[in-house]
Each structure stands twice: as C-alpha cells, then as structure tokens.
C-alpha positions as CSV (number, residue, x, y, z in Angstrom):
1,X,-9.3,-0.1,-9.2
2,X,-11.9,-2.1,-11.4
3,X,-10.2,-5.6,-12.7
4,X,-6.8,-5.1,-10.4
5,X,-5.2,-8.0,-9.2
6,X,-4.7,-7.6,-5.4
7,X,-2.0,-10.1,-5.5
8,X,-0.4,-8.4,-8.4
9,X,-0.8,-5.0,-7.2
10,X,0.5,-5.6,-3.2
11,X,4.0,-7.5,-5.5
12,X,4.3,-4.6,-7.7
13,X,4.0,-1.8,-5.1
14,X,6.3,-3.8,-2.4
15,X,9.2,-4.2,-5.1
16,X,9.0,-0.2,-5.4
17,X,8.4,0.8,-1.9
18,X,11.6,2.0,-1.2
19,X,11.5,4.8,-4.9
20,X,8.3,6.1,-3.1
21,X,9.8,9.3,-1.5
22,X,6.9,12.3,-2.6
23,X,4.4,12.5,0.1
24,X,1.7,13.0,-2.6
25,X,2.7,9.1,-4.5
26,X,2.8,7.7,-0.3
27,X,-0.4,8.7,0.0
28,X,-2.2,7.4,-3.1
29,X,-0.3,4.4,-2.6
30,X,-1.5,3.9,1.0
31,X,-5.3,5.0,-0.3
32,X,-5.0,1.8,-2.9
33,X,-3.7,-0.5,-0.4
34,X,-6.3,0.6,2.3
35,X,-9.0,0.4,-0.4
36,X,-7.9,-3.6,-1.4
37,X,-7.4,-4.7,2.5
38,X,-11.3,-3.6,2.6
39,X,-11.9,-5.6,-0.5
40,X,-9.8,-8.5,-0.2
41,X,-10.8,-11.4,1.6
42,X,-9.6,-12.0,5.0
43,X,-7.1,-14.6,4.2
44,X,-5.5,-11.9,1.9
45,X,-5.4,-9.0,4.3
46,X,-2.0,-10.3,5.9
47,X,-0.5,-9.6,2.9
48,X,-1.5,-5.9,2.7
49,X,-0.5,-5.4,6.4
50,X,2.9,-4.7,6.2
51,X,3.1,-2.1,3.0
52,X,0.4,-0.5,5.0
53,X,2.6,-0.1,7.7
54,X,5.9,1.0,6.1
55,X,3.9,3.3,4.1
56,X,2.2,4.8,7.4
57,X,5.7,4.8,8.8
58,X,6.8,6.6,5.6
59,X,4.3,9.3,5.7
60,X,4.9,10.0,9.3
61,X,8.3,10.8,8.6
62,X,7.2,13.3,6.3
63,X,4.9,15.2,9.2
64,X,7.4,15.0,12.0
C-alpha cells in the first residue's frame, strides 16, 4: 500500500461498500483499512472507524 492516499482510499472503498458481498474482497478490504488506521495519524483514524465497522459487521454475517 506504498504511495496510497488514505484519504482517497477510505472515499473510494466507502462509495463501494455496499457491491462488497464475497467474503474473500470483505476481508482484504478490512486488512487495508486495518493496515491505514495503524498508519494514519490519529486525527485520521475517525475516518477509518466506521468502514471498519460495517465491514466487521459484514463479515460477521457471513459466519453466523
């Protein structure tokens, strides 16, 4: 995730959360997002909080 633009990244992935549906794209998507928050500075990580969660939420569905 060299040269990403966390800002760019967190817009384009929230304007397609809703097409994510494979367990397989949830979870690499998650990974990324996870991987950024760590990254990110601390005034960024509220951005990243929410995808996280509805991408949690989305997975769990998946295991229940």
């Amino acid at each position: 995730m060299d040269g990403v633009d966390p800002y760019r990244y967190l817009q384009d992935l929230s304007l397609r959360l809703d097409s994510l549906t494979d367990p397989g794209e949830i979870e690499r998507a998650l990974d990324d997002v996870e991987y950024l928050f760590e990254v990110m500075p601390p005034e960024m990580q509220d951005l990243a909080e929410p995808i996280i969660e509805i991408l949690r939420g989305k997975l769990s569905d998946y295991s229940r």
